[in-house]
C-alpha positions as CSV (number, residue, x, y, z in Angstrom):
1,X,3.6,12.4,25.6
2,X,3.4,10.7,22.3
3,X,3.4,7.4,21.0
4,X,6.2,5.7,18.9
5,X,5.5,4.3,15.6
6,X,8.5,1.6,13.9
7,X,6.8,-0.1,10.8
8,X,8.1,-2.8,8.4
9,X,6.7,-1.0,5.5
10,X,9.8,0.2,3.0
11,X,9.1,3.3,3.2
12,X,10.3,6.5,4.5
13,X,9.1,6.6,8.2
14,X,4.9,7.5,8.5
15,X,3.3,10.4,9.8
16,X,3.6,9.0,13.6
17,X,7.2,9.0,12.9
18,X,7.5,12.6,11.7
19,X,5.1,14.0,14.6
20,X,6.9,12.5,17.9
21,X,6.1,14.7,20.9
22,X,8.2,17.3,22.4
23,X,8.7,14.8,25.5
24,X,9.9,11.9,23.4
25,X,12.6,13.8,21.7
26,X,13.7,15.3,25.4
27,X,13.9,11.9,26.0
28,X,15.7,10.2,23.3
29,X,18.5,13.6,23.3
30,X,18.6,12.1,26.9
31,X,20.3,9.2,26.5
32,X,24.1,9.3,26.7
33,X,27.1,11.7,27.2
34,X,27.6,15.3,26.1
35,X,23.8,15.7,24.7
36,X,22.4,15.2,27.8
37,X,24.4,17.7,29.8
38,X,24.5,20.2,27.0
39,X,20.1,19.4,27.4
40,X,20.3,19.8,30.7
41,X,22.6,23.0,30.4
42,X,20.0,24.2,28.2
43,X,16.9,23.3,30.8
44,X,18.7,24.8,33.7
45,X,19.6,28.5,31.7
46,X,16.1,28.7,30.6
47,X,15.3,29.1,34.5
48,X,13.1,25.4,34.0
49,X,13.1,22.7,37.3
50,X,14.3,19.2,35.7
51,X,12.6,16.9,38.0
52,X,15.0,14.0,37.2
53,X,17.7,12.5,39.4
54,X,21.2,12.9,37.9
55,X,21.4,9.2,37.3
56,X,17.9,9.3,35.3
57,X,19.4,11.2,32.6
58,X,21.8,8.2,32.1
59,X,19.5,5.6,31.5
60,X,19.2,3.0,29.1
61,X,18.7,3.3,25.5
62,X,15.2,4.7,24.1
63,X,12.4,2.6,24.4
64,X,11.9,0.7,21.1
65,X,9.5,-2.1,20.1
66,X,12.8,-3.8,20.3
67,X,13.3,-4.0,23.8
68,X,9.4,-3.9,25.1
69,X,6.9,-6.4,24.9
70,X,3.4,-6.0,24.5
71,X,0.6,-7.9,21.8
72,X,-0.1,-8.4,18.9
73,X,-3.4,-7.5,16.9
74,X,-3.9,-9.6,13.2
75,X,-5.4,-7.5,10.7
76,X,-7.5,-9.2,8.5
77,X,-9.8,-7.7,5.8
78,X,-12.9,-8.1,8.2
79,X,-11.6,-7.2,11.5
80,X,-8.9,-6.2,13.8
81,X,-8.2,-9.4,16.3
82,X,-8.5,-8.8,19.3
83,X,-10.5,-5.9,18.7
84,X,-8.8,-4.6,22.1
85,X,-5.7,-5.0,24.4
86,X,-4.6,-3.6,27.3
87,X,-1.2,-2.6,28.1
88,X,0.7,-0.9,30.8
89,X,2.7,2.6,30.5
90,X,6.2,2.1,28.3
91,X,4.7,-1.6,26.2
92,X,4.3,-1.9,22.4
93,X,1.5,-3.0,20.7
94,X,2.3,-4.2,17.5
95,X,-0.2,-4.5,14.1
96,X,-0.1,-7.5,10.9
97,X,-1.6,-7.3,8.3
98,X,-2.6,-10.9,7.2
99,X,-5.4,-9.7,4.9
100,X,-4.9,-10.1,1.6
101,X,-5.7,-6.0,1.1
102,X,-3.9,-2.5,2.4
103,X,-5.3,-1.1,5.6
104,X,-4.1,0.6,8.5
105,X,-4.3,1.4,12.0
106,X,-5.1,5.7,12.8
107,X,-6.3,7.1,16.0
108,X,-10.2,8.2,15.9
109,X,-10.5,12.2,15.8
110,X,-10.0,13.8,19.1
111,X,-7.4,11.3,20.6
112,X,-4.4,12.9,22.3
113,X,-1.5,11.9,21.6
114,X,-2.7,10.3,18.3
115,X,-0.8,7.8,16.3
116,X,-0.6,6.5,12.5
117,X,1.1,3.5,10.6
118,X,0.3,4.6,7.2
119,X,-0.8,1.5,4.9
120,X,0.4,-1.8,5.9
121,X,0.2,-3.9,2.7
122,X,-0.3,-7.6,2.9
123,X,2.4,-9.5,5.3
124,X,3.4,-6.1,6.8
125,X,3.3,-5.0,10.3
126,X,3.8,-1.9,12.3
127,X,4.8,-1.5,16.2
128,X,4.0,1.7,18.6
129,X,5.3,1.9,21.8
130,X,2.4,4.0,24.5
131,X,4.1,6.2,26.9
132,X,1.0,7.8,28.4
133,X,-2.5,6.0,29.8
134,X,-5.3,6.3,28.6
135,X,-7.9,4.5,26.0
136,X,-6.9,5.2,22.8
137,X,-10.2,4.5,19.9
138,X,-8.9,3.6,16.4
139,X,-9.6,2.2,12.9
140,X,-8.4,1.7,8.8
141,X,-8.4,5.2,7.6
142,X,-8.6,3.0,4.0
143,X,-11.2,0.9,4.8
144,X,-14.1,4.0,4.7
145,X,-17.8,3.5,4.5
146,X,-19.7,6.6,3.2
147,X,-23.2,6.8,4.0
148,X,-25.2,9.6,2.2
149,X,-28.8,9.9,4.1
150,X,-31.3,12.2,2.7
151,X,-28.0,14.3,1.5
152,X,-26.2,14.4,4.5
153,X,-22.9,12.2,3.8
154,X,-21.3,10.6,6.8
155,X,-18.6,8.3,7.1
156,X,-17.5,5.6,9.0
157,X,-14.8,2.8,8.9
158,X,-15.5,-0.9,8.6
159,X,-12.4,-1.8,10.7
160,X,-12.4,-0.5,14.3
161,X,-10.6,-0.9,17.7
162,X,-9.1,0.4,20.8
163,X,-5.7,0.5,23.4
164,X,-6.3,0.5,27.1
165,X,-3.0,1.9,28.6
166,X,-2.5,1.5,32.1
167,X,0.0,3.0,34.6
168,X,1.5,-0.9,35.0
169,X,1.1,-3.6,32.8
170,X,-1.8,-6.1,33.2
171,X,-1.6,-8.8,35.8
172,X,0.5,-11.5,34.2
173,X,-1.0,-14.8,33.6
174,X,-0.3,-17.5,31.6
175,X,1.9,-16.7,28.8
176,X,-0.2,-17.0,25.5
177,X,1.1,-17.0,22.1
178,X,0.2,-14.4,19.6
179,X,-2.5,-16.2,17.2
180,X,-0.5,-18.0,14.7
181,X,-0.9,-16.2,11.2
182,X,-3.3,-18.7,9.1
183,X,-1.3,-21.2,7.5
184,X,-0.3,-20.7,3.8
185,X,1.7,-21.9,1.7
186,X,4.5,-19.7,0.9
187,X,4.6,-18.5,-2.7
188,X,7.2,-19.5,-5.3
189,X,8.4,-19.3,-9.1
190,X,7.9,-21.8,-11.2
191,X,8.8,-23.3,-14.7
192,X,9.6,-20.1,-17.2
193,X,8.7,-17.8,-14.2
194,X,11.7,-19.3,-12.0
195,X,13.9,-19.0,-15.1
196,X,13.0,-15.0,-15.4
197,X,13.2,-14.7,-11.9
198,X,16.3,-16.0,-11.5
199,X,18.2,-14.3,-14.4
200,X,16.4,-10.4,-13.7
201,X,17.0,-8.9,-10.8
202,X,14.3,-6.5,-11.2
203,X,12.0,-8.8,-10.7
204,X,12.2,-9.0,-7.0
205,X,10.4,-11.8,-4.9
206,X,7.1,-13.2,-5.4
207,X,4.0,-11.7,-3.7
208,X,1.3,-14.8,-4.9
209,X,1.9,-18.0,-7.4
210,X,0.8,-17.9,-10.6
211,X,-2.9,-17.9,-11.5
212,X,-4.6,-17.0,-14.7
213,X,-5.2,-13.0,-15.9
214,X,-9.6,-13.6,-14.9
215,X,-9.6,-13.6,-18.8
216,X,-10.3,-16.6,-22.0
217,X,-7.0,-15.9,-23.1
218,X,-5.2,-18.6,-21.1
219,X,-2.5,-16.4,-19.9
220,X,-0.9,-16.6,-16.6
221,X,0.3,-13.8,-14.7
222,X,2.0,-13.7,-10.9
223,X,2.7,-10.3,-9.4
224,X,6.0,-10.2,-7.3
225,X,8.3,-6.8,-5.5
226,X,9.5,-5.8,-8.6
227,X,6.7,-5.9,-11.0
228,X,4.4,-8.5,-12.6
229,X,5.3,-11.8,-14.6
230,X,3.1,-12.7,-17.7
231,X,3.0,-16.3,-20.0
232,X,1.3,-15.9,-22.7
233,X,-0.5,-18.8,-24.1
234,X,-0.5,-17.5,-28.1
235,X,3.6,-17.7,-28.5
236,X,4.6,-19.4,-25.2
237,X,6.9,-16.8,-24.2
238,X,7.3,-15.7,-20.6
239,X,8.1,-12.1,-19.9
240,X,8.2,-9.3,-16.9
241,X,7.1,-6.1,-17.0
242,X,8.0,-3.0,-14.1
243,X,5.4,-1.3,-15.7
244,X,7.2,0.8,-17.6
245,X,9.9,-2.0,-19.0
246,X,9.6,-5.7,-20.4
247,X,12.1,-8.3,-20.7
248,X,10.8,-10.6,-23.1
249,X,12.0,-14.9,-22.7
250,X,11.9,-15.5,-26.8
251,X,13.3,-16.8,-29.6
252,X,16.6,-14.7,-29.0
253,X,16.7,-15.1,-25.3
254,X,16.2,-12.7,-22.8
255,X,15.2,-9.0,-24.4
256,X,14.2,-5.9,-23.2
257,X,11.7,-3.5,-24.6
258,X,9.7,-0.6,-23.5
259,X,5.9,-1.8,-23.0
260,X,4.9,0.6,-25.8
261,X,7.3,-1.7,-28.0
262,X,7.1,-5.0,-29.5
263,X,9.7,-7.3,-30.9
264,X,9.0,-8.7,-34.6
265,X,8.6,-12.3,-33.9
266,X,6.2,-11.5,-31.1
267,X,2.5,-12.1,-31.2
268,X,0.4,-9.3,-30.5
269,X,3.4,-6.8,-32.2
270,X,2.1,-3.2,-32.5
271,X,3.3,-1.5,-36.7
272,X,3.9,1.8,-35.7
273,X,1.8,4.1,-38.5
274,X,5.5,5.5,-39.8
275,X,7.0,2.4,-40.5
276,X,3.2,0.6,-41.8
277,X,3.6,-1.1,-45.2
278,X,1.7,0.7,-47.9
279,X,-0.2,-3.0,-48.8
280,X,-0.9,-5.4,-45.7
281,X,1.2,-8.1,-46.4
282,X,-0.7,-10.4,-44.2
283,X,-2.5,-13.6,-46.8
284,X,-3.5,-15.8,-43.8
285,X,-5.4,-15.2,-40.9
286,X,-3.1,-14.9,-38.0
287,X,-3.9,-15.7,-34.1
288,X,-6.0,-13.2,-32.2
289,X,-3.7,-10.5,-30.5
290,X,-3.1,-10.8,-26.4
291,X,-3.4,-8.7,-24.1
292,X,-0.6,-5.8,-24.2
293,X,0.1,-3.6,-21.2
294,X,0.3,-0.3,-20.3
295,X,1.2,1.7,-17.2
296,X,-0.5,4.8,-15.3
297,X,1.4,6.0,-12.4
298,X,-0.5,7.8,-9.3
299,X,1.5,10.6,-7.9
300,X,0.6,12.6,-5.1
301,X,1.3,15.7,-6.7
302,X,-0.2,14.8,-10.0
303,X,-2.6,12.1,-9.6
304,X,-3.1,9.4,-12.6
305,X,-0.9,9.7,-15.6
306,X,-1.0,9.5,-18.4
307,X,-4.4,10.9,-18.3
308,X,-6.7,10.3,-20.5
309,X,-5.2,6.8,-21.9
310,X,-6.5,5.1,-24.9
311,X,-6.1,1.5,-25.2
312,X,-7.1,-1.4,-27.4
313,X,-9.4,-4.2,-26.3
314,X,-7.8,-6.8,-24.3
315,X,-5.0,-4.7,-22.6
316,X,-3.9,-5.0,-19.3
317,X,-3.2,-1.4,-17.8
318,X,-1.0,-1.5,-14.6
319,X,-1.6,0.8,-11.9
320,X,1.6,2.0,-9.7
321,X,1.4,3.9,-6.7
322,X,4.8,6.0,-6.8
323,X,3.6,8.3,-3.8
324,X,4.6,8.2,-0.1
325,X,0.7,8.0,0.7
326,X,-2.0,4.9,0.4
327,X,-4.0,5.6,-3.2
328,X,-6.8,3.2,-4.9
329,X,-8.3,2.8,-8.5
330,X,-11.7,2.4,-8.2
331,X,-14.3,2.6,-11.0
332,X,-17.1,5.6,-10.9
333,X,-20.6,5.2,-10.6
334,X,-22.0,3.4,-13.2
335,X,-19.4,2.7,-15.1
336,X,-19.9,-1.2,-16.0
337,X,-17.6,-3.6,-15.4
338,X,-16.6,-2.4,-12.2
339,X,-13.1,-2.6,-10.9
340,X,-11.6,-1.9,-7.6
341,X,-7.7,-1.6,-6.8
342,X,-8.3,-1.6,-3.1
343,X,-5.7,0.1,-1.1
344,X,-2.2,0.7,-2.5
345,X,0.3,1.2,-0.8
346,X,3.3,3.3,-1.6
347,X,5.2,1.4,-4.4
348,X,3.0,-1.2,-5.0
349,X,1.0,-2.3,-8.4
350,X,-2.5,-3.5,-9.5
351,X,-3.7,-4.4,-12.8
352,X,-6.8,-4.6,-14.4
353,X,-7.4,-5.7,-18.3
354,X,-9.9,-3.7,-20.0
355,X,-11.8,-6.5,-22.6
356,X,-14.7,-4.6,-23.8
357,X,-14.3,-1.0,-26.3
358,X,-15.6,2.1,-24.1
359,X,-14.9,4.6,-21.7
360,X,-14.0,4.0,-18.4
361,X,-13.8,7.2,-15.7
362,X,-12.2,6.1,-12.4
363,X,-10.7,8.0,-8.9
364,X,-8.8,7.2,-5.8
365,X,-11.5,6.6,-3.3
366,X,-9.5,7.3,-0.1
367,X,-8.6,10.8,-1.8
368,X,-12.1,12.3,-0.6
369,X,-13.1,15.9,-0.9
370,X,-16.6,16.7,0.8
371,X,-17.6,20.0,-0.6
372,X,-21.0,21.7,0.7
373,X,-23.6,23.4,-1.4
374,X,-23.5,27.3,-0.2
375,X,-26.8,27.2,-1.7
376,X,-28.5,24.4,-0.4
377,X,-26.5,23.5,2.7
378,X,-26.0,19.7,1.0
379,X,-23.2,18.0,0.9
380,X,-21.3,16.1,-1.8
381,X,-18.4,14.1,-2.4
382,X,-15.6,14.6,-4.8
383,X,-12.1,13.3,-5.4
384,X,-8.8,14.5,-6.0
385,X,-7.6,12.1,-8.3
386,X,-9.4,11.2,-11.3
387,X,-8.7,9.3,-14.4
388,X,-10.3,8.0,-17.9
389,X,-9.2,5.5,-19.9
390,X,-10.8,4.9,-23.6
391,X,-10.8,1.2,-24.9
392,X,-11.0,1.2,-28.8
């Protein structure tokens, strides 16, 4: 028997979705009409003893998180809370994620049955429903520690916690709200953001409110479903971006470009060497380029691309997770400044601007390969995905 996973993530269903044990299937097939006598039929030719009454087969519909009850546990980016509950035989538990991070909620090695939301980005949550007893151990399979001690590597998780299920549910006492979710204010567009917003539906809803780009340039940037939202102090134009797109608020209106593109008129335009004017036409000094963007997509079957990427100074690259599984962008060892993505999950976007000409070699962290030494019996770590990106 086999936990049931239902998540709020928009994605196809998780791995605890796709692995639902034999018994849960039996059961679901086991709710209504001709299925469950031609199950039965099947049962009784195979010689097998159905220890059900006839009226058991015709019970009620599956058990969902919809119709059990069990608690709640807030993820935060510390901590589960409450680091464990207790629950009878046929209750849900039920995970949010109010950090402002992906992380998750896997059973430890060795559990049986074992269960797995997959990433829960910020504001999502996850519900499994426990059919068997037992005490179930289990932690953020993104939220990894790895210790290397003398050259042995070990790892551990920085988020941990644990399900008691019990053949009846606890003894009832005093009905207790689930901890309120810490009050915040809800996030919202705003001046030439509201006007994009409301005029592109590509955009999508907003995940934060705006807040500058962590640069001097003045800019102000607010990332939403869809993509990310960009004001640009130097020409006072608003524009969006799905990373691979831009719709542009200028002179003209609304236009859209591809981000290797630029319009005339705007600011930090990009000549293309074909069309360059023999003589630079340019007699005054004009205002110090902004920061253009670029994309790199993570795939699970190809990792970053494009890969290498060259850049100028001052561009904001945008990171897009486009597989089904939780990836990161995280800088390598001693590469200065040091960036980290944290966890994305599938579909979602994080973007760094690189300010300062160099190269800059980065991986997925939570795509770990530990491979051993034959020769020396050591081992080392690894990762699948990797990337480099030059700034000129």
């Amino acid at each position: 028997m086999r936990p049931r996973c239902e998540t709020s993530s928009p994605r196809p269903p998780s791995r605890c979705s796709r692995r639902r044990s034999h018994w849960y299937t039996q059961r679901k097939i086991g709710n209504g009409g001709d299925q469950v006598r031609r199950f039965a039929a099947l049962i009784l030719a195979a010689g097998l003893w159905l220890p059900l009454a006839p009226q058991a087969l015709a019970q009620t519909a599956p058990l969902t998180c919809a119709n059990t009850s069990g608690p709640t546990v807030t993820i935060t980016d510390t901590s589960y809370s409450p680091a464990t509950v207790t629950v009878g035989v046929d209750q849900s538990v039920t995970w949010v994620n109010q950090g402002q991070n992906v992380h998750s909620a896997v059973t430890d090695a060795g559990m049986n049955p074992s269960f797995d939301t997959g990433g829960l980005g910020p504001g999502q949550s996850a519900c499994i429903v426990f059919l068997t007893t037992g005490t179930f151990t289990y932690h953020s399979s993104i939220d990894r520690v790895i210790s290397n001690n003398g050259g042995v590597i070990t790892t551990s998780y920085s988020l941990t916690g644990s399900v008691i299920v019990q053949n009846s549910p606890p003894a009832a006492a005093a009905p207790t709200a689930a901890p309120a979710p810490a009050a915040s204010q809800p996030c919202q567009f705003v001046l030439g953001f509201e006007t994009l917003a409301a005029a592109l539906p590509q955009v999508g809803q907003c995940r934060e409110n705006q807040h500058g780009d962590g640069t001097s340039s003045g800019n102000q940037i607010q990332h939403t479903t869809g993509g990310l939202l960009v004001w640009r102090q130097s020409d006072n134009w608003t524009a969006f971006t799905d990373g691979y797109r831009t719709w542009v608020n200028g002179p003209n209106g609304i236009q859209e470009r591809l981000n290797t593109e630029r319009f005339p008129w705007e600011h930090d335009v990009v000549t293309s060497p074909a069309a360059a004017p023999a003589a630079a036409p340019a007699a005054t000094a004009t205002p110090a380029p902004t920061a253009s963007t670029n994309t790199v997509q993570l795939t699970d079957a190809n990792g970053f691309l494009p890969n290498p990427l060259t850049v100028p100074a001052g561009t904001a690259v945008t990171f897009t997770n486009e597989g089904p599984s939780v990836h990161s962008v995280v800088s390598d060892k001693g590469v200065s400044p040091t960036f980290d993505s944290g966890g994305l999950a599938a579909g979602q976007s994080w973007s760094y601007t690189f300010n300062t000409p160099g190269t800059y070699t980065y991986h997925s962290s939570i795509d770990q390969v530990n491979t051993t030494d034959s020769t020396t019996g050591l081992t080392y770590i690894t990762y699948k995905y990797t990337g480099t990106i030059t700034v000129r």
